[in-house]
Steps between C-alpha positions, in 0.01 A plus 500: 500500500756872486618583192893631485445846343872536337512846349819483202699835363747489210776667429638617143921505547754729305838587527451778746142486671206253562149552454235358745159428450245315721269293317087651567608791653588868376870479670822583308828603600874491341821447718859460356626203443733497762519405865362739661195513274438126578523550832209767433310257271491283741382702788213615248402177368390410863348777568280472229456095653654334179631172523598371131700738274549423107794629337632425136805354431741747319821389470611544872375839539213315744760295726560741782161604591359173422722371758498760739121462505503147553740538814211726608246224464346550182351260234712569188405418207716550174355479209622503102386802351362256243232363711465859596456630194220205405309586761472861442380364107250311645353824666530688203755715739704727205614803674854495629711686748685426817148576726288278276760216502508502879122443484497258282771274668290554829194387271668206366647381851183490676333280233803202506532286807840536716768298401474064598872539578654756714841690362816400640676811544863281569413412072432872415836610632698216290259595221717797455850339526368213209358802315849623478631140407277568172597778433892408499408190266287762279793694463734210388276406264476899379893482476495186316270605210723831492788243437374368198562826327844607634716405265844745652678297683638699783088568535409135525712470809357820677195265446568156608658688770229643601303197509763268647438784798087482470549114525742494835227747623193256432667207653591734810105607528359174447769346789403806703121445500509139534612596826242772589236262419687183687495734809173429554450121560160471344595647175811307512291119524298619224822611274621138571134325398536714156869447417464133568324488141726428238524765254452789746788679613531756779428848281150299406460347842531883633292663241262259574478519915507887450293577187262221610388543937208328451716145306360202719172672620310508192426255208713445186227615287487848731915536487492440138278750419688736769810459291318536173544163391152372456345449161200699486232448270377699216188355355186647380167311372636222254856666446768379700802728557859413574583464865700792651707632750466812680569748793640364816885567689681571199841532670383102696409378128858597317663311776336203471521516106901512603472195679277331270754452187734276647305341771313412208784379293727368743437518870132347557404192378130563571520814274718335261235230372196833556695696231562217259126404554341807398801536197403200383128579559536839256579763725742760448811535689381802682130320610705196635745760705177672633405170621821374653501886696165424643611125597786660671320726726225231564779304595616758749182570609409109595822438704480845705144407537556125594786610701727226332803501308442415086483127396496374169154327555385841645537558096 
């Protein structure tokens, strides 16, 4: 039998430069966080024979390399600076600055296995266009509050003008990236099987087919726990803690909460008879919408995954 020797580096993102580290060895170098220091990253990452690079996410700092890199054939890896930051815990790892960081993202890459499902870079480009969609609703929302305590009223129409705008805008972007996705025939047939369920309209059905590449692939237990809907335990010898939600695609989760108030009230009869269920059970209104969220994207998950359009017995 060989054995694949895969040697890992990691790289520790800012702003303005990148740190590189490869994992075992002494090697560390910083380029800038610009093309042409990718294009030198890259040329020195095989030179020194690396095949898998770990990088954290930070807020979109890491998108250009990361991609540039895996034009250039590498395994990339991103990771939340939360699992990061765990690991280095575990190792008792406390000193901090760009060098170390490197290292230890190198460190923690080489001990996780690649990822089951590859990236679709066609989702990574619309991530950015939805991630703008957010942040126009975001802003409504911001204006709205602010409403509540104008009380002038030549002010109050600088506002709700103002938002009448944000609003045109949102329905523009979410027309305009319907499209970009429908481009692509694939993504379009699986933006069908999700808006066939009732109570999902096309902002969810997007958030889901972009926030969510891997919807259809995995199982509803893994996608719930992706989106941080899974109710995690919290028990220890005879005590028995409440059951909790945690961590996950935050931006994935509020969308689904969105959709899961009036599909629950109105639009979704299977969701309809969960919420009154678990009412009339003792939950609290927020436990039963937690619920109805996860049946949603278990919903969306089964049809992409069954390749089928929703049924009421698929309920």
């Amino acid at each position: 039998m060989t054995q694949t020797i895969t040697t890992t580096a990691g790289i520790d993102t800012s702003k303005a430069k990148l740190d590189i580290a490869v994992h075992g060895r002494t090697e560390r170098w910083q380029v800038a966080n610009a093309l042409p220091g990718w294009r030198a990253l890259a040329a020195n990452l095989a030179k020194a024979g690396v095949t898998r690079v770990g990088i954290e996410a930070t807020g979109g700092y890491e998108r250009g390399v990361v991609e540039h890199l895996r034009a250039a054939g590498f395994i990339m890896l991103v990771l939340q600076p939360v699992r990061v930051k765990a690991f280095g815990q575990v190792h008792l790892r406390r000193a901090k600055n760009d060098a170390l960081d490197a290292e230890l993202i190198a460190a923690c890459t080489a001990a996780i296995d690649d990822p089951r499902i590859a990236p679709d870079p066609r989702l990574a480009e619309l991530a950015g266009y939805l991630t703008f969609l957010e942040q126009i609703e975001e802003d409504i929302a911001r204006l709205k509050t602010r409403l509540e305590h104008v009380e002038e009223p030549a002010l109050r129409r600088i506002v709700n003008s103002d938002i009448a705008r944000l609003k045109a805008r949102k329905t523009a972007q979410i027309r305009s990236l319907a499209k970009r996705l429908r481009a692509h025939s694939d993504l379009e047939r699986r933006l069908d099987l999700v808006l066939s369920i009732p109570g999902i309209g096309e902002r969810t059905a997007l958030a889901l087919i972009i926030r969510m590449p891997e919807l259809g692939q995995i199982s509803r237990e893994e996608a719930a726990a992706l989106a941080g809907l899974a109710p995690f335990d919290d028990d220890s010898g005879k005590c028995r803690g409440q059951r909790h939600i945690a961590g996950g695609r935050g931006r994935l989760r509020r969308s689904l909460f969105a959709a899961a108030l009036p599909a629950a009230f109105r639009w979704n009869k299977a969701l309809v008879a969960l919420y009154a269920r678990l009412v009339a059970a003792g939950k609290a209104h927020k436990s039963a919408l937690i619920a109805c969220a996860r049946k949603l994207l278990i919903y969306a998950n089964t049809v992409v995954q069954r390749g089928t359009p929703w049924t009421e017995k698929a309920a």
